[in-house]
C-alpha positions as a Markdown table, in Angstrom:
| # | Residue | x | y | z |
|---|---|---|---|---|
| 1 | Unk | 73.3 | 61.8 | 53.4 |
| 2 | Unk | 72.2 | 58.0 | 54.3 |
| 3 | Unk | 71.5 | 56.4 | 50.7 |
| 4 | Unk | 69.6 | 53.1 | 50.7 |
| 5 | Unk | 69.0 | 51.0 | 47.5 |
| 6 | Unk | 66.2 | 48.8 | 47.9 |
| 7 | Unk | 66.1 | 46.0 | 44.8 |
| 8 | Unk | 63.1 | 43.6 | 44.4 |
| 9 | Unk | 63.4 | 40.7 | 43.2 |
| 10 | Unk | 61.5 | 37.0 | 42.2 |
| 11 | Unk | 64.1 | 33.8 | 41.3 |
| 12 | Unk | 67.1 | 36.7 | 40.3 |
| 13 | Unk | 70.2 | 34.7 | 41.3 |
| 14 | Unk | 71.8 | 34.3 | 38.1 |
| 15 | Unk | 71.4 | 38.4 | 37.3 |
| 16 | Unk | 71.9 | 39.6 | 41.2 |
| 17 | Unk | 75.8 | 39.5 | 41.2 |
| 18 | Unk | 75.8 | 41.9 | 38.5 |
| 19 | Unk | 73.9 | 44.4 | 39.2 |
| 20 | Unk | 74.9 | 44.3 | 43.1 |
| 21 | Unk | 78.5 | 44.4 | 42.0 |
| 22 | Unk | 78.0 | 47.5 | 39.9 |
| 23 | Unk | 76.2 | 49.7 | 42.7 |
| 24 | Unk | 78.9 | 52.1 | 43.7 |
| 25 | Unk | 79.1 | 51.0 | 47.3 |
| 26 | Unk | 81.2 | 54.5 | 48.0 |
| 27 | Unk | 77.8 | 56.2 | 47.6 |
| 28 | Unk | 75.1 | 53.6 | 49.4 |
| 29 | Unk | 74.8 | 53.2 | 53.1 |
| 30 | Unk | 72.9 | 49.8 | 53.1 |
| 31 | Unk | 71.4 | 47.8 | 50.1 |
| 32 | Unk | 68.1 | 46.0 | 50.2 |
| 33 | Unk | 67.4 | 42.9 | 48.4 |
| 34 | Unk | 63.5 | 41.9 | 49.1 |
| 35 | Unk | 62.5 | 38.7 | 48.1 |
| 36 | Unk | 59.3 | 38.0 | 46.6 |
| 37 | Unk | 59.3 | 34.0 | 47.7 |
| 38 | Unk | 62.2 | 32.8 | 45.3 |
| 39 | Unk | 63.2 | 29.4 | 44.7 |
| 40 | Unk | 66.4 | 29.9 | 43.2 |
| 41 | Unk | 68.8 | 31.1 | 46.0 |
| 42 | Unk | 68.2 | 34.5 | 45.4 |
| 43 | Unk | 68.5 | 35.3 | 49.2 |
| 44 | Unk | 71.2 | 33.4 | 49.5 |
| 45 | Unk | 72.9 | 35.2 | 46.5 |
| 46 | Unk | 72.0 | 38.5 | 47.9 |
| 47 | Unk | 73.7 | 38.0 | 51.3 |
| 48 | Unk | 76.8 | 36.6 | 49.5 |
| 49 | Unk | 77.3 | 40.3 | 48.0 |
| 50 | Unk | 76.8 | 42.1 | 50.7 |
| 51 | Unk | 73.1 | 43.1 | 50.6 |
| 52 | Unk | 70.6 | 42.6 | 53.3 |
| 53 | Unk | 67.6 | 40.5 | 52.7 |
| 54 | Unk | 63.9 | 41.1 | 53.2 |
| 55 | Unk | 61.5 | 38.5 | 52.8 |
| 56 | Unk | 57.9 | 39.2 | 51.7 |
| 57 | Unk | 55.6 | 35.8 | 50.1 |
| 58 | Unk | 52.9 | 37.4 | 49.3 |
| 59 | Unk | 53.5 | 37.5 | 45.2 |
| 60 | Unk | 53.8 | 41.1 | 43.7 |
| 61 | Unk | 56.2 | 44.1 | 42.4 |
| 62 | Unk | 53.9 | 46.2 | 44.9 |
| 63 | Unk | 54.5 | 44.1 | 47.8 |
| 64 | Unk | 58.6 | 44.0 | 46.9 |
| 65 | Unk | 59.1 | 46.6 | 46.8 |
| 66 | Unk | 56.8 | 47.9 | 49.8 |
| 67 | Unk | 58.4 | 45.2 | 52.1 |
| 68 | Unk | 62.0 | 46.6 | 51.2 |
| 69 | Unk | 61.2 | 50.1 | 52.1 |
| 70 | Unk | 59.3 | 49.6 | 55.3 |
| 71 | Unk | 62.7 | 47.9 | 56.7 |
| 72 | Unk | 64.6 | 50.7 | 55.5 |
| 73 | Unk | 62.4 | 53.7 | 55.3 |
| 74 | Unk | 63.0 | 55.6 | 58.6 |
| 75 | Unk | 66.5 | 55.2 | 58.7 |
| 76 | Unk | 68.0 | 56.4 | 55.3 |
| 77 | Unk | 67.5 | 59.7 | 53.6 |
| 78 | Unk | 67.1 | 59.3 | 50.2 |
| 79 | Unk | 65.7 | 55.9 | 48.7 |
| 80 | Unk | 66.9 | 54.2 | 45.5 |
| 81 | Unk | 64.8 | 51.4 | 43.3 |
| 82 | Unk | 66.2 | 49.4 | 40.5 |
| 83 | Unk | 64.9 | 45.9 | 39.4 |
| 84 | Unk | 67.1 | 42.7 | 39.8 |
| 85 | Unk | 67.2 | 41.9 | 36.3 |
| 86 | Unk | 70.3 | 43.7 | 35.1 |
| 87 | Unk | 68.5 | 45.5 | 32.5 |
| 88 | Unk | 69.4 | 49.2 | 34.0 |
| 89 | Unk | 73.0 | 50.1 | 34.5 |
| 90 | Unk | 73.5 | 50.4 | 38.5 |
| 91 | Unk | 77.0 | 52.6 | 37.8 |
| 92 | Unk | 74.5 | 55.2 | 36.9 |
| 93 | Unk | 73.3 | 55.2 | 40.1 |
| 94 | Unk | 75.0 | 58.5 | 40.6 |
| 95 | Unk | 73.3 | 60.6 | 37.6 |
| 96 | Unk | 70.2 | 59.2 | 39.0 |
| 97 | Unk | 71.2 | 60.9 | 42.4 |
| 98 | Unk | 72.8 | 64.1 | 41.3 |
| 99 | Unk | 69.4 | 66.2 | 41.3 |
| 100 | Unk | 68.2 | 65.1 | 44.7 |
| 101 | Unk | 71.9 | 65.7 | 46.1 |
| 102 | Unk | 72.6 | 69.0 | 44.3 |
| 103 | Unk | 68.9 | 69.7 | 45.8 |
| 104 | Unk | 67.2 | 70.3 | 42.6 |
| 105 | Unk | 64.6 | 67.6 | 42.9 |
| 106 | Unk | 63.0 | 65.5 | 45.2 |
| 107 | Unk | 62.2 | 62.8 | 43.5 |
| 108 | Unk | 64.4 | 61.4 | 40.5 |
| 109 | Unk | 63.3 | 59.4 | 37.5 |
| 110 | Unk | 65.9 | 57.4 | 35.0 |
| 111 | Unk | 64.1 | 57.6 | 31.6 |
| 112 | Unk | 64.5 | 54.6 | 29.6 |
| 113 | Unk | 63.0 | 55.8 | 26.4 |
| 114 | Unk | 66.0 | 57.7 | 24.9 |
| 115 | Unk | 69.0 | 55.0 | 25.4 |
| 116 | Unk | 66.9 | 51.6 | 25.4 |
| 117 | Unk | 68.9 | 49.0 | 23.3 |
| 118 | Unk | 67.1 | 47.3 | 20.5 |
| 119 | Unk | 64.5 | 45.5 | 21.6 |
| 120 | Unk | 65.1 | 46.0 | 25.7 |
| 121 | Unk | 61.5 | 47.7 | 25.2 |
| 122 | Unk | 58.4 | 45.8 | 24.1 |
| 123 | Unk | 56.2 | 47.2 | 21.9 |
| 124 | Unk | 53.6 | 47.1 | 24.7 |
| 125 | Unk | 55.9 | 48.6 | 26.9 |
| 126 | Unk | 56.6 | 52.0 | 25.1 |
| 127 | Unk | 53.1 | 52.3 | 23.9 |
| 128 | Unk | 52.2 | 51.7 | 27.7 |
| 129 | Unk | 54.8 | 54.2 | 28.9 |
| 130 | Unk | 53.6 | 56.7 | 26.3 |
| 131 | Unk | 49.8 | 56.6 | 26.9 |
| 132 | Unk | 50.1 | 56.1 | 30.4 |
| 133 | Unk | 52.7 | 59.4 | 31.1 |
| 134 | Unk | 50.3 | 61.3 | 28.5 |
| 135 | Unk | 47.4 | 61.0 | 31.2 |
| 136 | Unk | 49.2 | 62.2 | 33.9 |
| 137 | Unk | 50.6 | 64.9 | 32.5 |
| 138 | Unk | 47.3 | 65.9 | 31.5 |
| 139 | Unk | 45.8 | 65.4 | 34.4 |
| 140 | Unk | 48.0 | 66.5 | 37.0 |
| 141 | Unk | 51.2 | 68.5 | 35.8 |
| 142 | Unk | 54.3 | 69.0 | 36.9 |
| 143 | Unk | 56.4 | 71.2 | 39.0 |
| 144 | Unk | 58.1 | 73.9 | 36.9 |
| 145 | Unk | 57.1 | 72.5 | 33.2 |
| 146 | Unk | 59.4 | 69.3 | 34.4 |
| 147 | Unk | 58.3 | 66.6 | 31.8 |
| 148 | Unk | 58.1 | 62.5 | 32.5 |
| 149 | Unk | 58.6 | 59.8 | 29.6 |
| 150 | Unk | 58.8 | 56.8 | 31.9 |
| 151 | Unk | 57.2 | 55.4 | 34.7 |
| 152 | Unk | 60.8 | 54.2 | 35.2 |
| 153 | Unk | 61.8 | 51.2 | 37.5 |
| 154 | Unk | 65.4 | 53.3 | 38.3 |
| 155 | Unk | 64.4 | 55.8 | 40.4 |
| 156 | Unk | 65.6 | 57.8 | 43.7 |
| 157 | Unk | 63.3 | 59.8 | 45.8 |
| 158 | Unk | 63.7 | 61.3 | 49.6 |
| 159 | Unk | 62.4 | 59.4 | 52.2 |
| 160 | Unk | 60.3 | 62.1 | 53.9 |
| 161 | Unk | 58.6 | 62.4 | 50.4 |
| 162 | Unk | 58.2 | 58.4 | 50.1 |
| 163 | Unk | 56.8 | 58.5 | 53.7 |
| 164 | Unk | 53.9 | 61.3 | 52.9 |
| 165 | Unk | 52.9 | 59.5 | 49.6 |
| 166 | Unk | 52.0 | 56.4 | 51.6 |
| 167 | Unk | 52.0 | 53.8 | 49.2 |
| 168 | Unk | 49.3 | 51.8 | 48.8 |
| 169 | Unk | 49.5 | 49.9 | 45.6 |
| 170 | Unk | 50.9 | 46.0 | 45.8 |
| 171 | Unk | 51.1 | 45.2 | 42.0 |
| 172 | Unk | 52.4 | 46.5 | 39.0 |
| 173 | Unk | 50.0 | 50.0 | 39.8 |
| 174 | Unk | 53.8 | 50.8 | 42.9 |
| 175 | Unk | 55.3 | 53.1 | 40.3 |
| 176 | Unk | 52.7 | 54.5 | 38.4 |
| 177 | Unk | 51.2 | 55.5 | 42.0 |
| 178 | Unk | 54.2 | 56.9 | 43.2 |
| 179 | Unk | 54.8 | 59.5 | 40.4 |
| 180 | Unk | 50.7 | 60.6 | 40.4 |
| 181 | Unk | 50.9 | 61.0 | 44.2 |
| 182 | Unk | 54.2 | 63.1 | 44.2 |
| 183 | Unk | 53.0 | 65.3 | 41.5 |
| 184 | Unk | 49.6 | 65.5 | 43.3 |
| 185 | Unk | 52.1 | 66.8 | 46.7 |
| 186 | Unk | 54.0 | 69.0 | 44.8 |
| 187 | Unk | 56.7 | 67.7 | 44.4 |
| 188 | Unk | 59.5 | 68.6 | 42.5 |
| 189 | Unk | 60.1 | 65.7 | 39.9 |
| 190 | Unk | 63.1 | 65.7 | 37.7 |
| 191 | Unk | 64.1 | 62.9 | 34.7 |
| 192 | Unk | 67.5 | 61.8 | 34.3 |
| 193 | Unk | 68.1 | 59.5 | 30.9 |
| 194 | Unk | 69.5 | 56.0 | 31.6 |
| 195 | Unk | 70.6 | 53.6 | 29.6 |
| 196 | Unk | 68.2 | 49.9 | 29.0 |
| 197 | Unk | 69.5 | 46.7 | 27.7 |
| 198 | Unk | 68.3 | 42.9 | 27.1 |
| 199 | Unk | 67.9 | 41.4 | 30.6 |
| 200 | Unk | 71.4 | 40.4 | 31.8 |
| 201 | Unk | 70.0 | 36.2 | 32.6 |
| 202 | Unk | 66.8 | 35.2 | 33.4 |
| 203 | Unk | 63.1 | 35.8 | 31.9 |
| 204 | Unk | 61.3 | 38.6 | 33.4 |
| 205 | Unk | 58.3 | 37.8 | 34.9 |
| 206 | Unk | 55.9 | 40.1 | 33.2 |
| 207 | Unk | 57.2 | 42.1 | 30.1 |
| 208 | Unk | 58.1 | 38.2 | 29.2 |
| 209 | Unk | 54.5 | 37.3 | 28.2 |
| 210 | Unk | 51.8 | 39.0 | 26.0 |
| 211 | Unk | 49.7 | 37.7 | 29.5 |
| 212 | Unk | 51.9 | 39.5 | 31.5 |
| 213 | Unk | 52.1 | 42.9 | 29.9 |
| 214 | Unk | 48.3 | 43.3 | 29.4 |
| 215 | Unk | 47.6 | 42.5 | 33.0 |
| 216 | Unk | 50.2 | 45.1 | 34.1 |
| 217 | Unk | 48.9 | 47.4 | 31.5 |
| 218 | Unk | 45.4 | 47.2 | 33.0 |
| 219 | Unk | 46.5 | 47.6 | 36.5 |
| 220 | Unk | 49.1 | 50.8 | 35.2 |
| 221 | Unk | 46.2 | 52.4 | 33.6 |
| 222 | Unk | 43.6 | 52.5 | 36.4 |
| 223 | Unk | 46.6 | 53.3 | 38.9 |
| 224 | Unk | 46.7 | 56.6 | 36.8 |
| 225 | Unk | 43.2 | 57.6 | 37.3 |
| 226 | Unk | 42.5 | 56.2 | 40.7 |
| 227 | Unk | 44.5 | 58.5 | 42.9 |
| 228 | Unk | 43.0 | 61.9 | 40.9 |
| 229 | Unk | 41.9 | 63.5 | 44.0 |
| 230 | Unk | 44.3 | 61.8 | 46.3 |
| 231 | Unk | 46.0 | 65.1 | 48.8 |
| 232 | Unk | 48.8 | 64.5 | 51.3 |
| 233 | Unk | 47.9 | 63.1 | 54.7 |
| 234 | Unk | 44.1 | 62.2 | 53.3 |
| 235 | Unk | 42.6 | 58.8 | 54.8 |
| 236 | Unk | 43.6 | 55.8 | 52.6 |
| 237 | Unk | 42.7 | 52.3 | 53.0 |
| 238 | Unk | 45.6 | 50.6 | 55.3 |
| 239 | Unk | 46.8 | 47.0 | 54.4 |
| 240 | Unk | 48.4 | 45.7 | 57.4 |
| 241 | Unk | 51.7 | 43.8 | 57.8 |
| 242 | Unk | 55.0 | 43.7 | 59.0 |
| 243 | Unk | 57.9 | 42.6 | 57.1 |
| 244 | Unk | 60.9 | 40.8 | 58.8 |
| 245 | Unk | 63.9 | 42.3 | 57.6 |
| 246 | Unk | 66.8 | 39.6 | 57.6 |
| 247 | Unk | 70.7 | 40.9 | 58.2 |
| 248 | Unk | 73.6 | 39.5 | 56.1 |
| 249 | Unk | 74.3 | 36.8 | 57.5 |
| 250 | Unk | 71.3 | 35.5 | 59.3 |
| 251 | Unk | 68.4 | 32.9 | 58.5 |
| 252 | Unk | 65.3 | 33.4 | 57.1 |
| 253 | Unk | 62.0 | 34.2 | 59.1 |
| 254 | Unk | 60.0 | 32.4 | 57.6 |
């Protein structure tokens, strides 16, 4: 089985060694590092531990992390996401895995709410989690009483799966549409607890700021109600462009 991480990131150079060193590279075919216009080196970082880099300016989690899987997407059979910050643990890559490869899900969830260190969750965070996976399990289910406490940055799903949702979202809404969509397909969803600690260097660049959390809270929210009567292969809006995928190794498009 062809395992692909893809990790977005914006100005991550000081946390990227870390968490690219702890991937268990015994496991991962190819690792993704997508740029979301850095000034920092990041890409430059990236390549020097062995990832590939995608680069994608316009500004946005969404667009990350969609850039990152379009280069990657039809290749690789399962897809793993974790942020650059260094705030989940990427040697539990594996327990994140273990359901899709012992074929009990298809679509894996690492739940930070049980093992986040002290203060690794806002306030706004956890009530944001809370109300936000409170509406979706009211409002669409899940396969086989299977329960979600996170909308969970560390997650793994299978490519064929990712490739039916078809991802639409750009902002902070990537996750929260990704979980309403696969329950909506049937899915089989599992949740995995993960450990969450204070960001390894760096400021993040939306839990950070009272600013930044409402905003994403706002766009979280309405990404739970919007997709209500989304259904596999129905007509969504397209947004057109074409990442360029840049090898270890090579220069920059752009």
């Amino acid at each position: 089985m062809r395992i692909a991480v893809v990790i977005p990131a914006y100005n991550e150079a000081a946390a990227l060694p870390k968490v690219l060193g702890d991937l268990p590279r015994d496991l991962v075919w190819r690792v993704i590092v997508s740029d979301n216009g850095s000034s920092d080196g990041t890409p430059d970082v990236a390549r020097a531990h062995g990832a590939e880099v995608v680069r994608e300016a316009r500004r946005g989690y969404g667009w990350a992390c969609w850039a990152g899987v379009s280069a990657i997407l039809h290749e690789c059979d399962v897809i793993a996401m974790l942020d650059a910050g260094g705030k989940e643990d990427a040697t539990e890559l594996p327990m994140v895995l273990q359901p899709i490869l012992d074929d009990r899900a298809d679509f894996v969830l690492g739940s930070r709410v049980r093992y986040a260190a002290p203060g690794a969750l806002t306030h706004p965070q956890r009530f944001g989690n809370w109300l936000t996976t409170q509406i979706m399990a009211r409002l669409y289910g899940l396969r086989d009483g299977a329960r979600v406490t996170d909308l969970a940055p560390f997650r793994a799903i299978r490519s064929p799966l990712l490739h039916k949702l078809d991802m639409q979202e750009r902002t902070f809404g990537w996750p929260t549409e990704m979980i309403v969509k696969a329950a909506r397909a049937g899915a089989r969803i599992a949740e995995v607890d993960v450990h969450y600690r204070p960001r390894y260097a760096g400021k993040s660049k939306v839990s950070g700021t009272l600013k930044g959390s409402v905003k994403a809270g706002v766009v979280i929210l309405r990404t739970a109600f919007k997709y209500a009567r989304w259904e596999p292969n129905s007509p969504t809006p397209r947004i057109r462009c074409a990442p360029s995928p840049v090898r270890t190794g090579e220069g920059s498009s752009y």
